[in-house]
LOVO-707054 format. One record per residue (C-alpha): residue number from 1; x, y, z. Coordinates in steps of 0.02 Angstrom, whole numbers, plus 50000, padded with zeros to 5 digits. Layout:
REM residues N
+-----+-------+-------+-------+
!  nr !    c1 !    c2 !    c3 !
+-----+-------+-------+-------+
! NUM !     X !     Y !     Z !
...
+-----+-------+-------+-------+
END
This chain:
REM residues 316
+-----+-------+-------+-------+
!  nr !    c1 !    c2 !    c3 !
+-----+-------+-------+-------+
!   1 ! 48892 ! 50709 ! 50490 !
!   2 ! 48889 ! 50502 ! 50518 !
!   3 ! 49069 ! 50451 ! 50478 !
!   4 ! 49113 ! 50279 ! 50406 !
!   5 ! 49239 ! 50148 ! 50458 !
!   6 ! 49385 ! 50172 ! 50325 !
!   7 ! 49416 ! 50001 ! 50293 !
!   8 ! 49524 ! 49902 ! 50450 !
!   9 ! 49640 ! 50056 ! 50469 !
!  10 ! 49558 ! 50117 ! 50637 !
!  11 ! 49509 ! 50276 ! 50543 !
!  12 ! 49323 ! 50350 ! 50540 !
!  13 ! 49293 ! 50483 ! 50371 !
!  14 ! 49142 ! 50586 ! 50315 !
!  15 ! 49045 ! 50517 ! 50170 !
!  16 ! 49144 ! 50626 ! 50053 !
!  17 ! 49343 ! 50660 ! 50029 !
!  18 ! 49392 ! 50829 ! 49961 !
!  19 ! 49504 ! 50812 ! 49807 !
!  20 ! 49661 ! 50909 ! 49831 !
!  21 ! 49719 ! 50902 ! 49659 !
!  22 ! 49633 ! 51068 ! 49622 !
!  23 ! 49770 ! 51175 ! 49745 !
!  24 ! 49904 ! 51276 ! 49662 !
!  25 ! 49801 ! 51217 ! 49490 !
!  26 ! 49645 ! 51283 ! 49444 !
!  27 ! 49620 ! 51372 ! 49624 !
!  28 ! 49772 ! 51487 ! 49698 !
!  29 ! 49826 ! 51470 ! 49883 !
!  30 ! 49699 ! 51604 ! 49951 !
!  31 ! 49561 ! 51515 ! 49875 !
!  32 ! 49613 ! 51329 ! 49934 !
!  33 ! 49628 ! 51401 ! 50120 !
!  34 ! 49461 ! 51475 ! 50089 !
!  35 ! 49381 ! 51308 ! 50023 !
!  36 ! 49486 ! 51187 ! 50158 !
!  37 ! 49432 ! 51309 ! 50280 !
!  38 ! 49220 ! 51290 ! 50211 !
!  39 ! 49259 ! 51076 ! 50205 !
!  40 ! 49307 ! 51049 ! 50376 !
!  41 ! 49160 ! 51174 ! 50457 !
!  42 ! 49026 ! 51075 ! 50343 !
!  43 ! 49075 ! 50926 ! 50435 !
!  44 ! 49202 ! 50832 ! 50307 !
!  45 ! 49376 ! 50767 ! 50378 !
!  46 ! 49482 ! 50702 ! 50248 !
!  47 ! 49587 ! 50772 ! 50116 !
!  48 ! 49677 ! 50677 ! 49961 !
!  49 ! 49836 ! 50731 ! 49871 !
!  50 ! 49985 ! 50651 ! 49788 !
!  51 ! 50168 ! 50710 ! 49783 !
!  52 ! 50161 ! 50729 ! 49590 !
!  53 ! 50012 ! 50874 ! 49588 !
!  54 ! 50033 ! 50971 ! 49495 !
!  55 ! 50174 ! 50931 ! 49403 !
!  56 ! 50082 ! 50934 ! 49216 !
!  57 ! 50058 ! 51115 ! 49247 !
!  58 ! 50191 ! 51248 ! 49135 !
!  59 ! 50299 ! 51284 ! 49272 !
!  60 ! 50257 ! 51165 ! 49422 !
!  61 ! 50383 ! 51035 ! 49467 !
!  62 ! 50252 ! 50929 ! 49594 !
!  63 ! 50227 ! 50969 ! 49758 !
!  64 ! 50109 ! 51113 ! 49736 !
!  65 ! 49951 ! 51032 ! 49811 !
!  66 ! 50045 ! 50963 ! 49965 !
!  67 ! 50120 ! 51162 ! 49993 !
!  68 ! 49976 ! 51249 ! 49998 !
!  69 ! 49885 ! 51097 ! 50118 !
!  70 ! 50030 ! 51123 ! 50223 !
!  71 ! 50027 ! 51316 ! 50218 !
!  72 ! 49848 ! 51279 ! 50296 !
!  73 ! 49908 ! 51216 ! 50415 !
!  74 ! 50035 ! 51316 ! 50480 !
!  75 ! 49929 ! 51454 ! 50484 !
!  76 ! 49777 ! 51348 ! 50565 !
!  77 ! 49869 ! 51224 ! 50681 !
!  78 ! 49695 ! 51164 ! 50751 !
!  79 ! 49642 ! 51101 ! 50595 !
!  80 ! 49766 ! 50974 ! 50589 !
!  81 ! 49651 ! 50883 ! 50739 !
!  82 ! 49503 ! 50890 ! 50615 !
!  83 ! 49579 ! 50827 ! 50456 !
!  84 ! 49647 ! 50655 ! 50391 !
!  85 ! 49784 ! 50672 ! 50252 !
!  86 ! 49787 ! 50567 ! 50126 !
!  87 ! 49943 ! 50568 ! 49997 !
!  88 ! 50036 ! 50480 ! 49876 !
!  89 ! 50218 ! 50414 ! 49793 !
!  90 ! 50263 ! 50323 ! 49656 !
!  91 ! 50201 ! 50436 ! 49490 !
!  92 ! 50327 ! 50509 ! 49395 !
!  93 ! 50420 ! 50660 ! 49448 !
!  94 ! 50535 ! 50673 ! 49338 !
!  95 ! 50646 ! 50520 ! 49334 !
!  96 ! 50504 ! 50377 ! 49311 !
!  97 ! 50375 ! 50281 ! 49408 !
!  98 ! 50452 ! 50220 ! 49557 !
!  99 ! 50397 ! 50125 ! 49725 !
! 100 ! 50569 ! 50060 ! 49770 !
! 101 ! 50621 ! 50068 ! 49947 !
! 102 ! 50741 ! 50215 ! 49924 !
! 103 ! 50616 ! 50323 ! 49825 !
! 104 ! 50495 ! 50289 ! 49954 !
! 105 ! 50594 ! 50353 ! 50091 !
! 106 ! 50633 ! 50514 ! 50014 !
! 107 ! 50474 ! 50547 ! 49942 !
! 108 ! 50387 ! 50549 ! 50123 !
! 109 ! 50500 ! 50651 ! 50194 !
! 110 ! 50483 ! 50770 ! 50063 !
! 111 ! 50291 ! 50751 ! 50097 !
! 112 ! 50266 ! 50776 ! 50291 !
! 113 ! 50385 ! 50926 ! 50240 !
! 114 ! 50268 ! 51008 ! 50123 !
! 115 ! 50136 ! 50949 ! 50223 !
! 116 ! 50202 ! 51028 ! 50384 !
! 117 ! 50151 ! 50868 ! 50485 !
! 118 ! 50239 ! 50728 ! 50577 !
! 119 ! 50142 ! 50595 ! 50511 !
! 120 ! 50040 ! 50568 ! 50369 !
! 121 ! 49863 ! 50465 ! 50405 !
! 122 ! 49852 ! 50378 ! 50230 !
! 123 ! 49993 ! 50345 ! 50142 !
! 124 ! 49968 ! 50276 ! 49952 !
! 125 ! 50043 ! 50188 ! 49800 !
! 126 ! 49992 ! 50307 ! 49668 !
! 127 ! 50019 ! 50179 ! 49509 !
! 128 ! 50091 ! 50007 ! 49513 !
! 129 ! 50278 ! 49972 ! 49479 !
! 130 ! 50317 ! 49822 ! 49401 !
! 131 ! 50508 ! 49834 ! 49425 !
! 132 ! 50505 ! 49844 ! 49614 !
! 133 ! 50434 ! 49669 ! 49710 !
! 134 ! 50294 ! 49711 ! 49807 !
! 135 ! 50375 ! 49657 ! 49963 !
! 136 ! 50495 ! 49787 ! 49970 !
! 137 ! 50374 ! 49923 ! 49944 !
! 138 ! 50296 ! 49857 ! 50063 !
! 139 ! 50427 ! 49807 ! 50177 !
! 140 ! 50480 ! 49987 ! 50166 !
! 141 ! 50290 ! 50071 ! 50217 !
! 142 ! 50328 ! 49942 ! 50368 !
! 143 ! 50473 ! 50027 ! 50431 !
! 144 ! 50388 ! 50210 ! 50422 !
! 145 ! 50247 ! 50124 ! 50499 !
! 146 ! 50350 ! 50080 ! 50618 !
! 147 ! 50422 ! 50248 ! 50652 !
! 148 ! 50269 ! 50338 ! 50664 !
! 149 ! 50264 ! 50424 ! 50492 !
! 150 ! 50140 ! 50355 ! 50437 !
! 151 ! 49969 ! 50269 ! 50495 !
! 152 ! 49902 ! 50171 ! 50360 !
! 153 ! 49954 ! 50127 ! 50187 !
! 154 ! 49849 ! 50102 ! 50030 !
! 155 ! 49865 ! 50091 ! 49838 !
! 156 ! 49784 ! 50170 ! 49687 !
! 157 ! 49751 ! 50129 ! 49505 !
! 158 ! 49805 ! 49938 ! 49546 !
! 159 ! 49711 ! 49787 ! 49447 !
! 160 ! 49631 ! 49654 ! 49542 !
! 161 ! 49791 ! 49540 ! 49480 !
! 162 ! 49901 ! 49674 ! 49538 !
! 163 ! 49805 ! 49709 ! 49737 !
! 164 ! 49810 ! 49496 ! 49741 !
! 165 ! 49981 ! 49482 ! 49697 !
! 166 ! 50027 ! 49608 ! 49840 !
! 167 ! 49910 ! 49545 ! 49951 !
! 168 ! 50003 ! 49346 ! 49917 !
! 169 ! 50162 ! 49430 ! 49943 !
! 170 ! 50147 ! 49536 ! 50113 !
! 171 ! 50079 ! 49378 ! 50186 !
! 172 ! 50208 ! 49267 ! 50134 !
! 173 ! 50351 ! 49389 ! 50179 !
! 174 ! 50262 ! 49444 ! 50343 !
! 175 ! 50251 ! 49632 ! 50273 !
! 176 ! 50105 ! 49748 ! 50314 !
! 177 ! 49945 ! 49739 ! 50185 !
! 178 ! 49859 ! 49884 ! 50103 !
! 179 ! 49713 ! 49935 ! 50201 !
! 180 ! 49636 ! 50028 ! 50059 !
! 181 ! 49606 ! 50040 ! 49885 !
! 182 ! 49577 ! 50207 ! 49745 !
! 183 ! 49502 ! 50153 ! 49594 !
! 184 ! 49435 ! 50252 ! 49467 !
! 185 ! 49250 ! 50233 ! 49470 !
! 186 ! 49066 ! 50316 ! 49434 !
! 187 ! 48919 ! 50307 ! 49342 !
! 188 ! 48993 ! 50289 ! 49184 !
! 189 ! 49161 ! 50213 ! 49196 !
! 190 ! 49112 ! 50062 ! 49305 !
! 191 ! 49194 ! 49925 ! 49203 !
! 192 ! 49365 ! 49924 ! 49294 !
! 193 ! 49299 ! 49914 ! 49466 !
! 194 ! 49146 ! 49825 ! 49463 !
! 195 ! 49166 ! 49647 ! 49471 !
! 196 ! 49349 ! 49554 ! 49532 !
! 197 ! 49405 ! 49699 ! 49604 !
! 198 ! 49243 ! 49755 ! 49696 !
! 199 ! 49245 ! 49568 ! 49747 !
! 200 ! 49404 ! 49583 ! 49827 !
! 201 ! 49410 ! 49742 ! 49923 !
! 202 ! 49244 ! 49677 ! 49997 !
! 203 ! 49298 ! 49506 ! 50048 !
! 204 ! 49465 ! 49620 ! 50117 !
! 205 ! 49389 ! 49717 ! 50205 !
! 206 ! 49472 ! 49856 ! 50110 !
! 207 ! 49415 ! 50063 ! 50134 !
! 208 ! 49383 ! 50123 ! 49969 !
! 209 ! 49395 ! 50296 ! 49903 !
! 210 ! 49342 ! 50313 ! 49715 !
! 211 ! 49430 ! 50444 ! 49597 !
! 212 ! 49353 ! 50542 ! 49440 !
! 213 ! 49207 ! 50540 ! 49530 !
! 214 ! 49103 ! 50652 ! 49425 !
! 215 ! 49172 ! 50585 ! 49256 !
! 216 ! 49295 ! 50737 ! 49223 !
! 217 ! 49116 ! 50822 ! 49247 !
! 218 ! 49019 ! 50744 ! 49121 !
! 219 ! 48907 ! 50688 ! 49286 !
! 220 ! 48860 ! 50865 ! 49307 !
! 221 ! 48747 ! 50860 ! 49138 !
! 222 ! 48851 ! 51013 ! 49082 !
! 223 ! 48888 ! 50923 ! 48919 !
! 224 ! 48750 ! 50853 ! 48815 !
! 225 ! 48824 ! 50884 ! 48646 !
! 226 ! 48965 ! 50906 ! 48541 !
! 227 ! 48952 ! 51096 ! 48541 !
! 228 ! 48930 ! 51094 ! 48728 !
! 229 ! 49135 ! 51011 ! 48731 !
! 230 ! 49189 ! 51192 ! 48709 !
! 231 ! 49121 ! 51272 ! 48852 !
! 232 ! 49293 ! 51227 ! 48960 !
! 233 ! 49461 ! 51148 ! 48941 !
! 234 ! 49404 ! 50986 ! 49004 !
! 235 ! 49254 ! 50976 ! 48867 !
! 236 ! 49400 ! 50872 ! 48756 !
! 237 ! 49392 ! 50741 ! 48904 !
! 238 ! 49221 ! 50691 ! 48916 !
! 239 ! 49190 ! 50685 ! 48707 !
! 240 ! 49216 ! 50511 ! 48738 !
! 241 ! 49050 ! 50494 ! 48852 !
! 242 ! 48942 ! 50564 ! 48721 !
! 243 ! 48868 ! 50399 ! 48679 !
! 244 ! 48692 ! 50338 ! 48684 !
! 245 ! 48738 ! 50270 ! 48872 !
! 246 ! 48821 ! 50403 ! 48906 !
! 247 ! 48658 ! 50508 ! 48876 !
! 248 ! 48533 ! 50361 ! 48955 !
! 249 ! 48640 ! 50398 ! 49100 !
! 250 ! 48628 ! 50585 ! 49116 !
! 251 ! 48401 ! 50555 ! 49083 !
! 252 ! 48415 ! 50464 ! 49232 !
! 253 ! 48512 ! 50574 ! 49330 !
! 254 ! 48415 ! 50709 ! 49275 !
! 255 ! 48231 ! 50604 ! 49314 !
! 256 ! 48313 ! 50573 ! 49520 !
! 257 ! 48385 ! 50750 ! 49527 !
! 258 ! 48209 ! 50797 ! 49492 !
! 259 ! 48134 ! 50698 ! 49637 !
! 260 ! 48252 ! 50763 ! 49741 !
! 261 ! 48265 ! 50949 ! 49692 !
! 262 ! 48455 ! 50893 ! 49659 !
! 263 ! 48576 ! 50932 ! 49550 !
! 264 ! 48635 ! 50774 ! 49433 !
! 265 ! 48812 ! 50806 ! 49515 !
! 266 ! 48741 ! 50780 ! 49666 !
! 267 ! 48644 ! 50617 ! 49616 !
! 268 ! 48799 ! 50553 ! 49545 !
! 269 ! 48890 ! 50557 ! 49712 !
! 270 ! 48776 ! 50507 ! 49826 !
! 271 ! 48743 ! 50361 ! 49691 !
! 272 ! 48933 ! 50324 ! 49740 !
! 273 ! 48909 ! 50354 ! 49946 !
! 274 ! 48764 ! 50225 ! 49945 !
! 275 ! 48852 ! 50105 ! 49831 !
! 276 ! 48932 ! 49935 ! 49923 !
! 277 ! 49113 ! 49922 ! 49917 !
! 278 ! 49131 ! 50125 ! 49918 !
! 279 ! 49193 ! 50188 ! 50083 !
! 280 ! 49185 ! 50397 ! 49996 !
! 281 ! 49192 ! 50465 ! 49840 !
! 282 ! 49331 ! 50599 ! 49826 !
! 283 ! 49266 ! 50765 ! 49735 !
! 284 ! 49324 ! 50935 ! 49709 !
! 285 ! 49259 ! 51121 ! 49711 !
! 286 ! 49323 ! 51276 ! 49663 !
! 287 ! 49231 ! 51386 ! 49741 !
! 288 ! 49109 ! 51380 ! 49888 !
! 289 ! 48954 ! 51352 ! 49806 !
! 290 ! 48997 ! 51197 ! 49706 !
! 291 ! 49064 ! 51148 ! 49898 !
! 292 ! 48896 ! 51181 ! 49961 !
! 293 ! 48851 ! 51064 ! 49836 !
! 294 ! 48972 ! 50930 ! 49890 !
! 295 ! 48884 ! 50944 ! 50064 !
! 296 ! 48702 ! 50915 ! 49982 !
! 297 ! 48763 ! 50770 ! 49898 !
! 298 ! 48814 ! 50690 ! 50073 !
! 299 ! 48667 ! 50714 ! 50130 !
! 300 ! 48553 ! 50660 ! 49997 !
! 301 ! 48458 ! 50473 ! 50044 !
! 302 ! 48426 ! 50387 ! 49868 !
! 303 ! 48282 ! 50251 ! 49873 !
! 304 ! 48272 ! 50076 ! 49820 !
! 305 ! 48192 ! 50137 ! 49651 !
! 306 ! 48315 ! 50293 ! 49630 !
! 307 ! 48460 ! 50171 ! 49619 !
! 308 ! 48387 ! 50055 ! 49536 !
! 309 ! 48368 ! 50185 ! 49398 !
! 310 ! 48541 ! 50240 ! 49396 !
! 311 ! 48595 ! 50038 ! 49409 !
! 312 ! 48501 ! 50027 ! 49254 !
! 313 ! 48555 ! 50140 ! 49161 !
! 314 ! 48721 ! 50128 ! 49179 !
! 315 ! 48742 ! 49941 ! 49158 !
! 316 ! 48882 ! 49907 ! 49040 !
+-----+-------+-------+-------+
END
């Protein structure tokens, strides 16, 4: 599978990044070694997590996702030559947002602990702080920089005022620079990305991994109506995409799909993969067939009149 740069941190990643958030959650441990196990031998090399999944869960106290990655691991020490891991600090895990320097340095070691590595490849602002200055979150990701526990640092969910204002400050206090950004982005939700901040992580140079992907699965053409909302849990979710764009959107997934022998899932990603200022989309699966999916969608070429369609359609 052709890899792509990942922004300027020296790191090369499959089209596609597997969406940990799914381990200890909606899949158990023996399933998430099964499905880690079916992502790296279809070619895909990087993993995303965050300290705080999953915390929402009756029961969980965060952590969860990161356990069972690093339970991998252990009991498949080769993989760890074949995977990138991507997490992140800063949501709440019980005592507020945080990205001050002393939450920072607990939080990774607690981390490459449950992670059962020495150094983790992409390290992440989950959500913005406002209380801490962003030169000594940054200032602190220098010093584990520094000592090797981590390789490159990024932030998600930031606004294009918040990525400039951290941008001004590492170079005016001489502190490192996130390399990449995680926005939430797709087909139908392209407000928040497209535009100043697309503009920026271009002219950055920034690696760019997109989040919700699929639209909470409303991309998948699973729900077309009202009555369709109650076929799952996350049905309540995507009631909000039921709109006459929302629907324009899924006719021209469908139409490409078609041409393609696709599924609109599939579309939807590789919409995403082919789409400037998108390094990968991340995705998830929870079982091995909707992985084998994952792998079409990497693999799928859209034309010049396939996007085009989609472009259309989903104009805000």
């Amino acid at each position: 599978m052709k890899l792509r740069a990942l922004g300027k941190t020296g790191m090369q990643i499959a089209p596609l990044v597997f969406g940990g958030n799914v381990f200890g959650w909606t899949t158990d441990e023996a399933r998430s070694f099964e499905l880690l196990d079916a992502f790296v031998d279809a070619g895909f090399n990087a993993i995303d997590t965050a300290d705080v999944y999953s915390r929402w869960v009756s029961g969980h106290t965060g952590g969860e996702s990161e356990t069972i990655i690093g339970r991998w691991l252990k009991a498949n020490p080769a993989r760890r030559r074949q995977v990138l891991l991507f997490t992140k600090v800063g949501a709440d895990m019980g005592s507020g947002r945080s990205l001050g320097r002393g939450w920072i340095e607990k939080a990774v070691e607690d981390s490459l602990k449950r992670l059962a590595t020495d150094v983790i490849d992409l390290y992440q602002s989950h959500w913005p702080d406002p209380a801490t200055p962003h030169e000594e979150t940054l200032a602190a990701y220098e010093r584990l920089l520094k000592a090797g526990k981590v390789r490159a640092i990024g932030c998600s969910n930031f606004s294009v005022e918040q990525l400039s204002a951290s941008l001004a400050a590492a170079r005016e206090h001489g502190v490192p620079t996130y390399q990449t950004l995680q926005p939430e982005y797709n087909l139908v939700d392209r407000a928040s990305y497209d535009g100043p901040l697309r503009d920026l992580a271009l002219r950055e140079g920034l690696g760019v991994i997109t989040y919700y992907s699929l639209a909470s699965g409303f991309l998948s053409g699973k729900y077309r109506s009202q009555a369709d909302l109650k076929q799952s849990a996350r049905g309540g979710g995507v009631a909000k995409y039921l709109t006459p764009r929302g629907l324009r959107i899924l006719g021209a997934l469908d139409d490409v799909a078609g041409r393609h022998d696709a599924k609109p899932a599939e579309v939807a990603l590789a919409w995403l993969m082919q789409r400037e200022g998108v390094t990968a989309p991340i995705a998830s699966a929870t079982s091995v067939e909707q992985l084998k999916s994952l792998a079409r969608a990497a693999l799928l070429e859209l034309t010049t009149d396939d996007v085009s369609a989609l472009d259309v359609a989903s104009a805000p």
